[in-house]
N, C-alpha and C positions, 0 to 999 in steps of 0.2 A: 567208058563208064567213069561216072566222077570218083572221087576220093571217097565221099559222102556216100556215095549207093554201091560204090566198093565196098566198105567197110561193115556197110550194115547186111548187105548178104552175105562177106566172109563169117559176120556177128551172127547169122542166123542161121548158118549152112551147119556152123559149127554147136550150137545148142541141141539143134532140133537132131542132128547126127548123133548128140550125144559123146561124139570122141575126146571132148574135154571136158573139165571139170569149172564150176562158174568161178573159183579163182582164177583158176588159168585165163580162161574167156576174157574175162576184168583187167587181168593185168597184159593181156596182148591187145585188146580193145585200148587203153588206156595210153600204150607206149605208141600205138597209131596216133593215136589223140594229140600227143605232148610232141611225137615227131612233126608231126602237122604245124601245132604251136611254133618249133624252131623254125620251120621252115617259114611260116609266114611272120617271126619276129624280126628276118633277114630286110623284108621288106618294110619293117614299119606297121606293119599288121591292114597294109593298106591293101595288097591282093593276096589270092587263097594263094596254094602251092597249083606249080605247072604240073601238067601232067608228067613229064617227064620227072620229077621232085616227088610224084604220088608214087611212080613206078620204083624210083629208088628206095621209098619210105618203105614200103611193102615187102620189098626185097632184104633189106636190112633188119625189119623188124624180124619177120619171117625164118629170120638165119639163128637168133639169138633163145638163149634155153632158158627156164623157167627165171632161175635165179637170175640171170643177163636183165630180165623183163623187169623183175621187183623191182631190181636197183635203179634202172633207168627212171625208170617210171617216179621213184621215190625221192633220187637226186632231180629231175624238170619239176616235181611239183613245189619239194624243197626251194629250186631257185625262184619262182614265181612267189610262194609266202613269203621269205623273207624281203623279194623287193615289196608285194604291197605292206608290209610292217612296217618297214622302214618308214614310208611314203603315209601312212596312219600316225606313227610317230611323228613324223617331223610335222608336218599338218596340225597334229592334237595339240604337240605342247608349243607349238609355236604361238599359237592363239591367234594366226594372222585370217581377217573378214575379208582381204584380198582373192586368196585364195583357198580356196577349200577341195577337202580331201577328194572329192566325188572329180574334181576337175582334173587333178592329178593322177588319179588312178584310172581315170577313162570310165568310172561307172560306178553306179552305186546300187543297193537295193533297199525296194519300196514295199511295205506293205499296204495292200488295199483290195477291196472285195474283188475275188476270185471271177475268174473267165466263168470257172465250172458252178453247175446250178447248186447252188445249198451245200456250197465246199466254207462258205464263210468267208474269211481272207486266203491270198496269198501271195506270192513274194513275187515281183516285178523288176524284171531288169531296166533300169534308165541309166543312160549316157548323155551326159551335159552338151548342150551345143560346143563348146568347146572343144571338146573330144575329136583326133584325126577322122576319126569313123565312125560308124553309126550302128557297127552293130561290133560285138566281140571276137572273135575268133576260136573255133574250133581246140579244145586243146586247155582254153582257158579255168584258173581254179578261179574261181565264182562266188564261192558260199564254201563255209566250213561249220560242221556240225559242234554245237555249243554241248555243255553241261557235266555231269559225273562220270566218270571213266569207274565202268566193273570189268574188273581182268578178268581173262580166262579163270587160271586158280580159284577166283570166287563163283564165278558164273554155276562153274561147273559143282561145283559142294551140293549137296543136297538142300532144297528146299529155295537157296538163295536169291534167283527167278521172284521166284515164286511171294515170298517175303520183302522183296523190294525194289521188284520189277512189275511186279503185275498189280490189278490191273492197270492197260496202257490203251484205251479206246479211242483216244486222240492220236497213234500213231505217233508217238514223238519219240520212242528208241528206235535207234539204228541198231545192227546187229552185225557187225563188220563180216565181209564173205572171207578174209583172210584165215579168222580164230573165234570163237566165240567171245569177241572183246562187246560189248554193249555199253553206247553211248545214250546214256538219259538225258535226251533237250528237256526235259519238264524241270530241270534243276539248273538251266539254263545261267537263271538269276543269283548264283548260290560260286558264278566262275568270273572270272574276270570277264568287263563287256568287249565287244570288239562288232565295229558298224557291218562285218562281214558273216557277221558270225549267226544266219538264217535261216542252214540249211532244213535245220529241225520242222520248220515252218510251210518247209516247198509242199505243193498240194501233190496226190499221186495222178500221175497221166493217164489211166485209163486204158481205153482204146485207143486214143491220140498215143504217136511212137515219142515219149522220151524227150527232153533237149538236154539233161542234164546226167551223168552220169556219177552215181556217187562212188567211191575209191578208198581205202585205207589209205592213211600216209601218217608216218608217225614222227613229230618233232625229233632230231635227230641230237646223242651226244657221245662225247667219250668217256667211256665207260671210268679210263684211268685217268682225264681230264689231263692228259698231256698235250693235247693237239686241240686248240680251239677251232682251228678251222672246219673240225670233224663235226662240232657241234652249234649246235642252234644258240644265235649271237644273243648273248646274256640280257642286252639293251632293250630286248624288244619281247622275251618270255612274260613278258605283262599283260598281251596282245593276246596270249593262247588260251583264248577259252571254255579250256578243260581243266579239271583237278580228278584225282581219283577218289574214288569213294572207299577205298580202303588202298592203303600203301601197298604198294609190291613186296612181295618177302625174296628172301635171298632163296631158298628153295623152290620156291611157288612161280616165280617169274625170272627165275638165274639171267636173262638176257638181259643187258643194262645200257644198251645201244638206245634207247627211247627213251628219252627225256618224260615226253607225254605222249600214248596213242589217241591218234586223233582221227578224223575223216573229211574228204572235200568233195566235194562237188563240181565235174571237170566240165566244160560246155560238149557237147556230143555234135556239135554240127554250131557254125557260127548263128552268134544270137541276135537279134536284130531289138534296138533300140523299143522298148514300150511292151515287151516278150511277157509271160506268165514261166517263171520257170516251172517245170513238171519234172517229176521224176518216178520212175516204177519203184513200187514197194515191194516187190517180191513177195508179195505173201505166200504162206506156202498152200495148194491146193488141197491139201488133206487135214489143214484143220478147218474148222467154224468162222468164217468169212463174215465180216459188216457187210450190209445188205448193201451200201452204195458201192463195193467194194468189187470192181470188172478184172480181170488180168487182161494186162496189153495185150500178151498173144499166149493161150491156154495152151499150144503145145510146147512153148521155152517152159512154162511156169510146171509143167508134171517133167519134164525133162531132168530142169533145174532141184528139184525134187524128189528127184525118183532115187 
C-alpha cells in the first residue's frame, strides 16, 4: 500500500471509529505529512519516500504522544515559513526582474475561475518551468490564512461571535481545531500583504477527497526574549499576515510562546503543477447548511461532531 492510501485509511479508520478526537486526528495526520516532507527534502523533493522510509515514518510517528505530535509538527512547519520568508524577502526588496519569487520558491498561487460550477474564483497551484519538479510534495505549507486573529478569551465572552463574527456567508473564517482561535480572511486587507497568504480563498472540495489540509501553527517567540533562536526571526514579521483584533491580556491568554496565532495549509498528497487547491470546510452537520454546501464524507462530519 502507498504512503498516500496508507494514511488516508489510517485518517479514516480513525474518525469513523471515533477513538480520537479531530485535534489529535490533525496533528498525527499532519506529523505523517511533514515526515513525508523530510523525507523527500533528503532527495531534492525529486522522488516520493521508499517504502521502506513510509514504514519507518509510521512507525515513529506512531510511537510519539499527543504533545511529541504538536511540537513536531509546529517546529517542520516553522522551518518551511521561515525559509519561504526569507526567500519573499530577499526577492521583494531586492527589486531584481531577473529573478522572481515564484521561481525561487518552486510555486506560486493564482487566482482564476474555479474547476467547481458557480464556486466563482479559486486559488490555483503553478510552478514555473523553472522549478526541479512539477508538482509539490506532500507535506508542503502552501497557503497561510490571512486576516484578524480573535483569541479564545474573546471568542468565548458572550455575544462576541456573534457581533463581529457573524454574518459570514462567504466562508472566509477559519475556526482553528486546536482552541476556539478564529481567523477572519474578510479583514484580510486590514494585515500585512504576503503573495502566500490565500488560504482564506481555497474553494471547499465537496465530494472530491481534499488536497490540502489546513493545521494551527503559531509564529513562535520567547516569552522572556532571551534566546532569539526560540523565536520567529524579527526580519521577516512583516510577512505574517495576521494582527489581532483585540490584544491578548496577561490573564485572558497567560501563554506568551505565540508571537501571532496563525493557520496553513499543508499539501495532503503531492500537488501537481495547474491543481485547484480544495479543501474541507468541516461544517458542522447539526446546523443550517448553504445549499451548495456537500460534506466530503457525512460519516467523519457527524463523527467529527458528535
Amino acid at each position: 500500500m502507498s504512503f498516500f492510501k496508507k494514511l488516508a485509511s489510517i485518517f479514516s479508520q480513525n474518525q469513523r471509529g471515533g477513538g480520537l478526537s479531530q485535534r489529535t486526528i490533525d496533528n498525527y495526520r499532519a506529523s505523517l505529512l511533514l515526515s513525508s516532507y523530510a523525507a523527500s527534502r533528503e532527495s531534492g523533493h525529486r522522488e516520493q519516500p521508499t517504502q521502506e522510509q513510509v514504514n519507518a515514518i509510521f512507525k515513529l510517528v506512531q510511537s510519539w504522544s499527543f504533545e511529541e505530535l504538536s511540537t513536531f509538527s509546529q517546529d517542520e512547519i516553522n522551518k518551511q515559513v521561515i525559509d519561504m520568508f526569507v526567500t519573499i524577502d530577499k526577492y521583494t526588496t531586492s527589486g531584481s526582474k531577473e529573478s522572481s519569487i515564484a521561481h525561487h520558491l518552486g510555486f506560486e498561487l493564482e487566482r482564476r475561475e474555479s474547476s467547481i460550477p458557480a464556486a466563482g474564483q479559486g486559488v490555483f497551484l503553478s510552478i514555473p518551468p523553472s522549478a526541479p519538479a512539477r508538482s509539490l510534495p506532500a507535506g508542503s505549507v502552501i497557503a497561510l490564512f490571512p486576516g484578524q486573529v480573535h483569541l479564545a478569551e474573546f471568542t468565548q465572552q458572550k455575544d462576541h461571535i456573534k457581533n463581529h463574527l457573524l454574518p459570514d456567508p462567504d466562508m472566509h473564517c477559519l475556526v482553528r481545531v486546536d482552541e476556539p482561535i478564529i481567523i477572519d480572511g474578510r479583514t484580510a486587507h486590514l494585515c500585512p500583504p504576503n503573495p502566500l497568504a490565500l488560504a482564506h480563498l481555497v474553494n471547499h472540495c465537496g465530494k472530491t477527497k481534499p488536497n490540502v489540509l489546513q493545521h494551527p501553527y503559531n509564529f513562535p517567540v520567547d516569552p522572556l526574549e532571551l534566546d532569539e533562536r526560540q523565536s520567529f526571526p524579527k526580519a521577516l514579521r512583516k510577512y505574517i499576515p495576521n494582527a489581532y483584533f483585540r490584544k491578548p491580556t496577561m490573564l485572558g491568554t497567560p501563554d506568551r510562546s505565540a508571537l501571532m496565532h496563525g493557520a496553513v495549509l499543508l499539501a495532503a498528497r503531492p500537488i501537481d503543477d495547474g491543481e485547484e487547491l480544495l479543501m474541507d470546510y468541516r461544517l458542522s452537520p447539526q446546523n443550517t447548511l448553504p445549499q451548495w454546501y456537500q460534506h466530503h464524507d457525512e460519516g467523519q462530519a457527524e463523527q467529527r461532531w458528535k
